[in-house]
N, C-alpha and C positions, 0 to 999 in steps of 0.2 A: 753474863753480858760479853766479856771477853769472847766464849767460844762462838758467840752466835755473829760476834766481828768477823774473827777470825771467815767463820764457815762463809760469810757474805764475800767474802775478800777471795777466797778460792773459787766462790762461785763465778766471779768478775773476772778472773781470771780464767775457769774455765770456758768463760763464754767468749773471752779475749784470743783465748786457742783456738775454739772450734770456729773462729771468723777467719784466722791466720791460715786453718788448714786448709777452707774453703775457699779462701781466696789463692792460695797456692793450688789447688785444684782447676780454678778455673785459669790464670796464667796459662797454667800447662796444657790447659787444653788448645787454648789463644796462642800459646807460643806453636804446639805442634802444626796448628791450626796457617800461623802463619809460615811456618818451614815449608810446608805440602805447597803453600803458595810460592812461595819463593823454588819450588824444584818447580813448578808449572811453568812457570814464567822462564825460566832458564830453560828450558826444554824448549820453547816455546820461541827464545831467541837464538838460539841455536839453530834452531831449523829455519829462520827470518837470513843466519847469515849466509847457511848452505845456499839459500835459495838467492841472496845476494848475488853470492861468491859464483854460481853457475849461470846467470844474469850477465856478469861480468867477463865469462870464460866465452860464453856464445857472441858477445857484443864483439868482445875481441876477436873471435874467428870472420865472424862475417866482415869487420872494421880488414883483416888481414885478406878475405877473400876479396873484395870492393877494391883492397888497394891492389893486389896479385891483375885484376881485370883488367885497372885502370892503365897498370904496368903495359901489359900485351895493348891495350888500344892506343896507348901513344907510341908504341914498338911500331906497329904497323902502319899508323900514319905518319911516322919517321921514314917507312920504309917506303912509301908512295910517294914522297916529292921529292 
């Protein structure tokens, strides 16, 4: 009676394992699963802020050439009265 305790109890246990490894299996997968997302997205706003940040460099030049314009036309209507 004992051994056949005993054998029930290891078997409980082996099946306590083989849930343990499974489920640590799939984590890993879920966790790599989530990294691969997490480098997308990163990549992904990265390239959101290049595309900001060159948004911002063109706004300012034509903002610089508008004012460089506006510069010369009031030069020259200074220069006519």
């Amino acid at each position: 009676m004992d051994n056949e305790l005993i054998l029930l109890q290891f078997e409980e246990i082996e099946q306590k394992v083989e849930e343990l490894v499974n489920r640590c299996k799939s984590l890993k997968t879920t966790n790599t699963d989530l990294n691969n997302r997490i480098e997308h997205l990163e990549k992904e706003l990265q390239e959101k802020v290049e595309i900001e940040n060159n948004y911002i460099e063109e706004r300012d030049l034509v903002r610089s050439k508008i004012d460089g314009l506006l510069n010369r036309l009031e030069e020259k209507e200074e220069g006519q009265y």
